[in-house]
C-alpha positions as CSV (number, residue, x, y, z in Angstrom):
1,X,178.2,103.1,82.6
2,X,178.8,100.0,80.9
3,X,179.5,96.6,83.2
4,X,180.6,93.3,82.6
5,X,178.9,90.8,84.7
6,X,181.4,87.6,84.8
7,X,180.5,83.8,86.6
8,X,181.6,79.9,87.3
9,X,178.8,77.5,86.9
10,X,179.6,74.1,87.8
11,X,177.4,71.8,85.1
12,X,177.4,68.7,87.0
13,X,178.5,66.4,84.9
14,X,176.6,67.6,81.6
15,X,177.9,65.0,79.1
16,X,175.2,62.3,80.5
17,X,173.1,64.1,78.5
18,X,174.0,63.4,75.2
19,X,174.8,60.3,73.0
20,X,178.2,58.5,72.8
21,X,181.1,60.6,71.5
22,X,180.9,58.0,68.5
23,X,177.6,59.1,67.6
24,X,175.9,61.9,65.8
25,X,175.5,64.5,69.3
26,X,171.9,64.6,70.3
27,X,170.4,65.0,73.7
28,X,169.1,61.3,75.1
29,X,165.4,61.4,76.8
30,X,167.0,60.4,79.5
31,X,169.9,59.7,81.9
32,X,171.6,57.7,85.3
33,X,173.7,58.8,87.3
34,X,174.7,57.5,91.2
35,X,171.7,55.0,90.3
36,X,169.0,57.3,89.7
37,X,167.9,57.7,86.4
38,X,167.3,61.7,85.4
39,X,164.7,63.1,82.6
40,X,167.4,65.3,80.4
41,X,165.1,67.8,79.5
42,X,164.5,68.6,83.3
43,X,168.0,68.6,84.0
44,X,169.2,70.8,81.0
45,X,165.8,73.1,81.5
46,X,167.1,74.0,85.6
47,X,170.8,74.7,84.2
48,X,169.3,77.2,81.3
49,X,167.1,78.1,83.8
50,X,169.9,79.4,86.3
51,X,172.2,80.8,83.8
52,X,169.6,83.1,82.3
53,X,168.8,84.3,86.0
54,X,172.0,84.7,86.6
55,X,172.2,86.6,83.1
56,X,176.2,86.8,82.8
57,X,178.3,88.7,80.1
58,X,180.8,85.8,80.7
59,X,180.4,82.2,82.2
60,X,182.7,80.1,83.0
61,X,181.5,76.6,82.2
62,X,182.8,73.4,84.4
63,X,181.8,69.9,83.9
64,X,180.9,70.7,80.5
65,X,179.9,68.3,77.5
66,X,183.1,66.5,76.0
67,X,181.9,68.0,72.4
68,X,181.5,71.7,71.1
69,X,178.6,69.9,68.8
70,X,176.6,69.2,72.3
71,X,177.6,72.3,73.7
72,X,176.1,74.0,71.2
73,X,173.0,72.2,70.8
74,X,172.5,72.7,74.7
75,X,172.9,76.4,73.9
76,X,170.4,76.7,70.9
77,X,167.9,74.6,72.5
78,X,168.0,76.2,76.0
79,X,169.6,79.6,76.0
80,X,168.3,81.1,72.9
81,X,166.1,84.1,72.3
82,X,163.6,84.6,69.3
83,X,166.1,82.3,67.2
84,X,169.6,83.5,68.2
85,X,171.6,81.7,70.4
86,X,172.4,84.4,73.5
87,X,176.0,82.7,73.9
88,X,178.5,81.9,71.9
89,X,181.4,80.0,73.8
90,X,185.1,78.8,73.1
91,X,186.0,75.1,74.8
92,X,188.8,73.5,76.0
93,X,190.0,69.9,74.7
94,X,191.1,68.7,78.2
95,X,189.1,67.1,80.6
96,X,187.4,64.0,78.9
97,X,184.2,63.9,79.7
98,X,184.0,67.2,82.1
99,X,185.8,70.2,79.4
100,X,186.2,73.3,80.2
101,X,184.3,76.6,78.4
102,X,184.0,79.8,78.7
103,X,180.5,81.6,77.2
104,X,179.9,84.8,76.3
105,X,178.2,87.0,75.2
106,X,179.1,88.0,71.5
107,X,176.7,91.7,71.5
108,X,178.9,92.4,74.7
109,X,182.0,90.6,74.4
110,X,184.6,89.3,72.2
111,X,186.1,86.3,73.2
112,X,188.9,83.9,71.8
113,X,191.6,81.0,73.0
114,X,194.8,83.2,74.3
115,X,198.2,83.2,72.5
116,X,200.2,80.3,72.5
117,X,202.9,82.0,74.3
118,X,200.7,83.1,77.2
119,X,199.3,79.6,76.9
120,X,202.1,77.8,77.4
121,X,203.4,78.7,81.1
122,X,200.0,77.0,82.7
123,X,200.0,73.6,81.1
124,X,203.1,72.6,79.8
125,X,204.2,69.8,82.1
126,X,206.4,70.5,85.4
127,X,208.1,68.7,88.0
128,X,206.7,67.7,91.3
129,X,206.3,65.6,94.2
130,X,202.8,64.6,94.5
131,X,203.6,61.2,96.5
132,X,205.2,62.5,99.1
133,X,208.4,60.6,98.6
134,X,210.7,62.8,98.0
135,X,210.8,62.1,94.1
136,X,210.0,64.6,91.6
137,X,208.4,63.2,88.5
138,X,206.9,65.1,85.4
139,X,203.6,65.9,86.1
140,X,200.2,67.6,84.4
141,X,197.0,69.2,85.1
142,X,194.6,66.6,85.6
143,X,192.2,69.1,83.3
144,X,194.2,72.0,81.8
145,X,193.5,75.5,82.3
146,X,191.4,76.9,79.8
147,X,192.9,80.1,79.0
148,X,191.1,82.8,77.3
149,X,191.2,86.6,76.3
150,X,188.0,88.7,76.1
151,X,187.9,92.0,74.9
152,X,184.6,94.2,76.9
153,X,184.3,97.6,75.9
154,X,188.0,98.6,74.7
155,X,190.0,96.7,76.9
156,X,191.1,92.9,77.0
157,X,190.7,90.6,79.7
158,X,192.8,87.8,80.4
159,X,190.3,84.5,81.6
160,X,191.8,81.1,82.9
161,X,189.2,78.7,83.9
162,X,190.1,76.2,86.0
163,X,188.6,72.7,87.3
164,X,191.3,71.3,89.5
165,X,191.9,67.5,90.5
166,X,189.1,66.6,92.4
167,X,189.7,65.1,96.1
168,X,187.0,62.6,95.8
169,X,188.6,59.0,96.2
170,X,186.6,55.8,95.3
171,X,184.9,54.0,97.6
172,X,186.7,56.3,100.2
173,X,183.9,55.9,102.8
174,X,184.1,52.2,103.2
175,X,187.9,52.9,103.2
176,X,187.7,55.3,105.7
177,X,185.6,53.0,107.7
178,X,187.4,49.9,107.6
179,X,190.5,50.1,109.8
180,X,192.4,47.6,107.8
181,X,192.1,50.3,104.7
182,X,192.0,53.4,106.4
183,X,195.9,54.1,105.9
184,X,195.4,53.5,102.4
185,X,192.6,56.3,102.2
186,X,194.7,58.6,104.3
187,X,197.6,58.0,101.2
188,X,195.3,58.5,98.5
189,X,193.7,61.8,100.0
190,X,197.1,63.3,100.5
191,X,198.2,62.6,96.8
192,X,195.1,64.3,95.8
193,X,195.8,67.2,97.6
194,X,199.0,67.5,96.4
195,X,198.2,67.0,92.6
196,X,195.5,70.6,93.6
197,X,198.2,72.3,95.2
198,X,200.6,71.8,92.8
199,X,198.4,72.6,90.0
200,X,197.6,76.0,92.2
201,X,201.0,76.5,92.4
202,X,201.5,76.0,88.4
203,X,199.1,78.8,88.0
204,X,200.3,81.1,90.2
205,X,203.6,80.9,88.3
206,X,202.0,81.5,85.3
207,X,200.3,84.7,86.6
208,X,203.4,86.0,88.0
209,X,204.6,85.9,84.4
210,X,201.9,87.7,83.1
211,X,202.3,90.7,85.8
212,X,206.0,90.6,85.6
213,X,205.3,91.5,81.7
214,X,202.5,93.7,82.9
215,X,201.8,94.8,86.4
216,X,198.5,96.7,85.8
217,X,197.0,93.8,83.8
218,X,193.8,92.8,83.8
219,X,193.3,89.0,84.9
220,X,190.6,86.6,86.2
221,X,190.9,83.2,87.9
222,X,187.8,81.4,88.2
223,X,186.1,77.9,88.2
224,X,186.3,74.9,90.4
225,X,189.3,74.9,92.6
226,X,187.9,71.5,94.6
227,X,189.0,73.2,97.7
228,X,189.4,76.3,100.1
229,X,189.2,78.8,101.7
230,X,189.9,77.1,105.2
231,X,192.1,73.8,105.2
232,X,189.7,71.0,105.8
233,X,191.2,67.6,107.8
234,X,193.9,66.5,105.5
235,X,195.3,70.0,105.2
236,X,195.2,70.9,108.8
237,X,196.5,67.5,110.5
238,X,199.2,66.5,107.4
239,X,199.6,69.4,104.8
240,X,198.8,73.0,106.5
241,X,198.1,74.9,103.0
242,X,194.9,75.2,101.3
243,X,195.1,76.1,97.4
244,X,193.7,79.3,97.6
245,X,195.8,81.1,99.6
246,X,198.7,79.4,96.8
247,X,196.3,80.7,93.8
248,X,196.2,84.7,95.7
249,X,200.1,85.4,96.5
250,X,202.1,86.3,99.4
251,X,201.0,89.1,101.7
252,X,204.9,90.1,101.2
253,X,204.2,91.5,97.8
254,X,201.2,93.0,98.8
255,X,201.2,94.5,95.1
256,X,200.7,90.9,93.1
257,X,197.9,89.6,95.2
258,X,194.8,88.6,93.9
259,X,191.4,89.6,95.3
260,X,188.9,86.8,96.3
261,X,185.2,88.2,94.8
262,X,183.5,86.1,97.0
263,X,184.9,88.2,100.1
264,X,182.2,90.2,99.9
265,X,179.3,87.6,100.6
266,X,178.3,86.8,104.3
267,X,180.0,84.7,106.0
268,X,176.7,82.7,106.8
269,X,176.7,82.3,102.6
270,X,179.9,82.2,101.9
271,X,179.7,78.7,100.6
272,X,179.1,76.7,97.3
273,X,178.2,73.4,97.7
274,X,176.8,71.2,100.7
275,X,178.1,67.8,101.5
276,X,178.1,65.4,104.1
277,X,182.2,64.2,105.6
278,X,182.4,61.1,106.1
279,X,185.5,61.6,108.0
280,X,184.9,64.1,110.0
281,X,181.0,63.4,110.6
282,X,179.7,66.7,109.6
283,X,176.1,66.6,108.1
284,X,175.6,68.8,105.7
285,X,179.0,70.5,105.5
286,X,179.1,74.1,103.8
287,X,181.8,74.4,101.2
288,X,183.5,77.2,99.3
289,X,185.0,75.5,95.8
290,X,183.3,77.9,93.4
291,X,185.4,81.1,93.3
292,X,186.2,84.0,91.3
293,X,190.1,85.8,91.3
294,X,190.8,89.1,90.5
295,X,194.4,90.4,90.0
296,X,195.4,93.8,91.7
297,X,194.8,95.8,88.9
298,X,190.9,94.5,88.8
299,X,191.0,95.4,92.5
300,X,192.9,99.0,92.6
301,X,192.5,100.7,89.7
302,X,195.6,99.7,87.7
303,X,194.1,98.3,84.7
304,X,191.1,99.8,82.7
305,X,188.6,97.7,84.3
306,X,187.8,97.5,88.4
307,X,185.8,95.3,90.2
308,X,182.4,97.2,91.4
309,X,182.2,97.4,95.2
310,X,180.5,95.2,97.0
311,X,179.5,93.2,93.7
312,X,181.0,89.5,94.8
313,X,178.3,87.2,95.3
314,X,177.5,83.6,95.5
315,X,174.2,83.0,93.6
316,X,171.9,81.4,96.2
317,X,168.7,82.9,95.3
318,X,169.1,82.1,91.9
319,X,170.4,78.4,92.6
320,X,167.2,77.9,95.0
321,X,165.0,79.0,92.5
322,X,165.5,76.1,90.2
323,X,165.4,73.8,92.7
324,X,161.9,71.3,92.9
325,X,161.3,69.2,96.3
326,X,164.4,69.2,98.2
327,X,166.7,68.8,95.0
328,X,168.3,65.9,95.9
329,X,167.9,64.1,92.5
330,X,169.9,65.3,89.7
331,X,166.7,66.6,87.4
332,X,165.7,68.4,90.6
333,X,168.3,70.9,90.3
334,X,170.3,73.0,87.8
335,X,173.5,71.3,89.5
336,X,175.2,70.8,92.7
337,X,177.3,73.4,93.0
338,X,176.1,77.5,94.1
339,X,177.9,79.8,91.0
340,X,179.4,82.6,92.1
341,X,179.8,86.1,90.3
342,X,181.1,89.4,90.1
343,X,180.9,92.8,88.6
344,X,183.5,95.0,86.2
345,X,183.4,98.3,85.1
346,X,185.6,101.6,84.0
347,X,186.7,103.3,87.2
């Protein structure tokens, strides 16, 4: 029975790996980032590494390169087999310096940018109230959607790939830290949460299009949504919504929501990357970012393809496998982020 195998890597922040956007691409020997200085080849060797364990029909790519021309060269270089790149890819050109792509594999899959029409519903600009004021002003995805269709075995697959606005402030910790600045922390992490929920919510609407059109069709939300499931401080003291539960639907139409893939992992692993709050003084907090939605008909039969029992996963054994000394150096790991997956296939 034939599968498709589809999952979100996070590429940390790929593009320090190649020269200036106004130069000919090429990989540098080496890198810095957060002061540490990284050997590219490592770096790029742990990602390749993990993707070809993870051995995916389709990846979604985040943090990727800000050119197809490095994206390609990464792909040739690392993830080639006796002279023939195993992916082929289509890229997004939002994002600066962290695009958007989504690989596949061209033996298995066909894969293309989606029709304008469908396009247009999840990044054309909207408006929202993301300061809290009471003021709603135009407003667009920090990173647009990347949205894709990819035709496995017969049947098409709509893909968005998302990388929502991240919540990370600058120099938040001494903010947080220093009562005089602390209310000026708390502002700036509300807007940010507002700018991801209202980018969730912009999705949503654009997938209630789609099923309104066609209810049985066959849809996949994945990449990093930079929060959920579970609200963490900001969310539970001032907001009381986490994105997504937005992203899945209303349990009051029970027939347009989304399954989470990543339900079926452990609670124990049920988590994506590892950080430490500085505002809540957890070490070593266990985060969910990395996720993977699938739209009823994926879940119940409706559409051509399901989702295989029990086949969500986040890819820790895979992850630590790439991992030398405790990983706490960027060329010591394929990235910061745990990918998760899942598995399709004709009912």
């Amino acid at each position: 029975m034939a599968t498709l195998k589809v999952t979100t890597v996070n590429g940390e922040w790929m593009n320090d790996w190649f020269t200036a956007d106004a130069q000919t691409a090429a990989f540098k020997p080496a890198f810095f980032r957060d002061g540490e200085r990284g050997v590219t080849a490592e770096a790029a060797g742990r990602l390749a590494g993990l993707i070809s364990a993870i051995d995916a029909d389709i990846i979604a790519l985040v943090e990727a390169p800000s050119r197809p021309a490095e994206l390609a060269l990464f792909i040739n270089e690392y993830l080639s087999s006796g002279g023939s790149a195993t992916y082929d890819f289509v890229m997004g050109d939002s994002g600066g310096s962290q695009k958007l792509a989504l690989l596949f594999k061209p033996g298995q899959v066909a894969a293309g940018l989606a029709p304008l029409a469908d396009v247009a519903p999840f990044i054309e600009p909207w408006l929202a109230d993301v300061d809290g004021d009471a003021v709603l002003d135009e407003y667009a995805f920090t990173r647009n959607p990347l949205c894709c269709t990819a035709d496995f075995d017969g049947t098409r697959v709509g893909v968005v790939v998302t990388h929502l606005k991240s919540n990370f402030v600058n120099q938040g910790r001494e903010m947080w830290q220093d009562p005089a600045r602390r209310p000026d922390f708390v502002k700036a992490a509300l807007r940010n949460r507002r700018r991801i929920a209202n980018e969730a919510m912009r999705i949503r609407r654009g997938l209630e299009q789609r099923m309104n059109a066609d209810p049985g069709c066959a849809l996949i939300v994945l990449g990093d949504l930079n929060d959920g499931p579970g609200h963490d401080y900001f969310e539970e003291q001032y907001l009381a919504h986490d994105v997504t539960d937005l992203l899945l639907g209303s349990p009051y139409r029970p027939e347009r929501l989304f399954g989470h893939a990543q339900a079926d992992v452990a609670e124990d692993r049920r988590y994506s990357a590892v950080f430490d709050d500085f505002v809540t003084e957890e070490t070593n907090r266990r985060v969910l970012l990395d996720h993977i939605l699938l739209s009823p008909g994926l879940m119940n039969g409706g559409s051509p393809l399901t989702k295989v029992p029990g086949s969500g996963r986040v890819e820790h054994d895979a992850w630590n496998a790439q991992l030398a000394g405790d990983g706490s150096a960027r060329d010591r790991r394929a990235t910061d982020h745990r990918p998760a997956s899942v598995t399709l296939t004709h009912p």
